[in-house]
N, C-alpha and C positions, 0 to 999 in steps of 0.2 A: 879321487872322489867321484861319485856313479854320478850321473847327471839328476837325476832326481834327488841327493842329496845338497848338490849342487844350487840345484831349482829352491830346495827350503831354504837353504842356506840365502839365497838371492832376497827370497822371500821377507826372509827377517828382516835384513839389512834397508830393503827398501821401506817395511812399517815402520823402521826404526826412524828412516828418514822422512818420512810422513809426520809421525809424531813430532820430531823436533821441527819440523817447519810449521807445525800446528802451536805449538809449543811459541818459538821467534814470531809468530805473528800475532798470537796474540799478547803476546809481551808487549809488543810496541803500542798496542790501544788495549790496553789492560782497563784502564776505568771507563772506557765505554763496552768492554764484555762482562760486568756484571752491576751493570745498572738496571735500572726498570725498562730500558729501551734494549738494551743485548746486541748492542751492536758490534757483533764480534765477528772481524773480516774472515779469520780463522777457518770461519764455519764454510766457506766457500770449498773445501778441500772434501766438507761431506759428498762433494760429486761425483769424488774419486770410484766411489760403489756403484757408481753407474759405469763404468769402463770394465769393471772389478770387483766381484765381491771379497776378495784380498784382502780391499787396505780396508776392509772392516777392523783387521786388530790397530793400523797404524793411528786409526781415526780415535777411536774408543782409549789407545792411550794416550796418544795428546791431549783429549779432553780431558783423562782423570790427573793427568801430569798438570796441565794447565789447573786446573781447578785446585788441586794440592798446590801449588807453589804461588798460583795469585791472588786465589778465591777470597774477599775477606770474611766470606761463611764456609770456611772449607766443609764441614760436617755435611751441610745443605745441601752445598755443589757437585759433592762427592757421591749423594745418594740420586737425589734432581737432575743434574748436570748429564751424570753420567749415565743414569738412566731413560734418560730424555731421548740421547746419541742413541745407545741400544735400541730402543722402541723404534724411534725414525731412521736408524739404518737397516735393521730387521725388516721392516715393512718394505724399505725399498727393494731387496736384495729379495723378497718375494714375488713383490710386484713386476721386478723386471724378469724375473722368467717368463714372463707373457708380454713383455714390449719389448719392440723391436731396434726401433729409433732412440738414436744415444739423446735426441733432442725430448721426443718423448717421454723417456727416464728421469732426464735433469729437471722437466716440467713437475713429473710426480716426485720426485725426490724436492722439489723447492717445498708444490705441498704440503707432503708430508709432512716434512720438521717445518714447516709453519703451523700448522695446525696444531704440531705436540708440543707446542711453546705451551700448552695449555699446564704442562707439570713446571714449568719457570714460573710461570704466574701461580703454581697454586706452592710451589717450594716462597715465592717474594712474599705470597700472603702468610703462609703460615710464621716467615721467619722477622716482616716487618707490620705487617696488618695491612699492608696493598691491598686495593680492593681489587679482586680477585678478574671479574671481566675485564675491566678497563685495562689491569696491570697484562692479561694473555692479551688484549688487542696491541698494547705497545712492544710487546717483546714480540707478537705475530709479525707485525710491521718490520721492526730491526730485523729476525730473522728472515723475512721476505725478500728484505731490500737485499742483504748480503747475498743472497742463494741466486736470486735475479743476477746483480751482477755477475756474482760470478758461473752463471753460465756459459754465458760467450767466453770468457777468460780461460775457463776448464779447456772448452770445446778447441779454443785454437791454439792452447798450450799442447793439448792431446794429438794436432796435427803434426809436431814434430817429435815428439816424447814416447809418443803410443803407449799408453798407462795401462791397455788392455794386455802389453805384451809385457812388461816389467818388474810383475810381482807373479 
């Protein structure tokens, strides 16, 4: 096998392992990742695109995996959910071709998918009658808190893992 075959092949194996760890974690707090608050630890693995814009694929299937198998509006989740990911991983993966600092990145990346909590709050409104600001300030919050945490988390798992070199 050529070494760039090699390399895809590595490739896969590693989104594949992205997704299922996105997949098992948010299994275990399932009814706090699709409540009004969105407290899905899960989401902490979004940082991974700061190391990598790689585990863009491993990222985006866990969330449509996760959302198919725990969603209880899978239909929603499926278009929201997953659209949500897209938007605030896209933004990131552009924005960091001009930052340099992986701390920097992780900052704009918390941002970002806080802010685009804005389609959870407008998927809650449409699908329960949330009121629409209020419902993006508590899902902004959960996604904040999660993204926060886990920055440090990312940063000193990445000291011995190196996620930049893995996929």
């Amino acid at each position: 096998m050529s070494h760039g075959a090699q390399s895809n092949v590595q490739g896969i194996v590693v989104n594949g392992i992205v997704a299922a760890l996105y997949i098992a974690v948010s299994a275990v707090i399932a009814p706090f990742g699709f409540s009004q608050i969105q407290f899905r630890v899960s989401e902490m693995f979004n940082h991974l695109v700061v190391f990598n814009k790689k585990y863009f694929f491993g990222i985006i299937l866990g969330v449509f995996l996760t959302n198919l198998f725990f969603s209880p509006m899978k239909a929603y989740d499926l278009i929201f959910g997953v659209g949500q990911s897209l938007l605030a991983l896209g933004i990131t993966i552009v924005c960091a071709r001009f930052i340099k600092g992986i701390w920097t990145r992780m900052i704009v990346n918390t941002v970002v998918f806080t802010f685009t909590m804005f389609l959870i709050a407008l998927e809650l409104h449409l699908a329960f009658g949330l009121p629409f600001l209020f419902t993006w300030l508590t899902t902004a919050v959960g996604e904040f808190a999660v993204m926060a945490v886990g920055m440090p988390i990312m940063y000193y798992i990445n000291k011995s893992v190196r996620f930049d070199k893995i996929v």
